[in-house]
C-alpha positions in Angstrom: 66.4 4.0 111.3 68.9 4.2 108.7 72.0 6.5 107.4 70.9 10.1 109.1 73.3 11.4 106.7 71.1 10.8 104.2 68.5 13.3 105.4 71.1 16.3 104.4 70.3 17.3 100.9 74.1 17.9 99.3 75.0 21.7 100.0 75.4 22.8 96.4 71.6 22.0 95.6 70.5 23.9 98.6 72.8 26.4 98.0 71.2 26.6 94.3 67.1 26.5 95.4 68.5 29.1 98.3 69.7 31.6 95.2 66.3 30.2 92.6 64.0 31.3 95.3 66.0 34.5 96.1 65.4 35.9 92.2 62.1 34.9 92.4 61.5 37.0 95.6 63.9 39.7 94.2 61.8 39.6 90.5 58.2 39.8 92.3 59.4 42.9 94.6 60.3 44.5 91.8 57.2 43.2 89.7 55.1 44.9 92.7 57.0 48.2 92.8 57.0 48.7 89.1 53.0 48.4 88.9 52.8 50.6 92.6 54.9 53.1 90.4 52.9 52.9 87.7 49.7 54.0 89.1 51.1 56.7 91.2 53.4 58.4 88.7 50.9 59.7 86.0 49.0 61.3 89.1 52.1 63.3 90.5 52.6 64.6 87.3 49.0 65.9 86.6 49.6 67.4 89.7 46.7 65.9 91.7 46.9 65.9 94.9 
């Protein structure tokens, strides 16, 4: 069966994907809320219901 020790990826580099895929979560919510923003903004200032 081998070293099972060897399955562990070394804490740093998960520690590192866990904080790449974070920004990349953070930067698409924000991606999302900037267009969401953008199409309801000019219509609340025309005053549009």
């Amino acid at each position: 069966m081998g070293n099972s020790f060897g399955l562990f990826a070394d804490p740093l580099a998960t520690l590192k994907r866990n904080c790449v895929t974070q920004a990349i979560v953070s930067v698409s919510a924000l991606a999302s809320t900037a267009v969401r923003l953008m199409q309801v903004v000019p219509t609340m200032l025309n005053g549009a219901p």
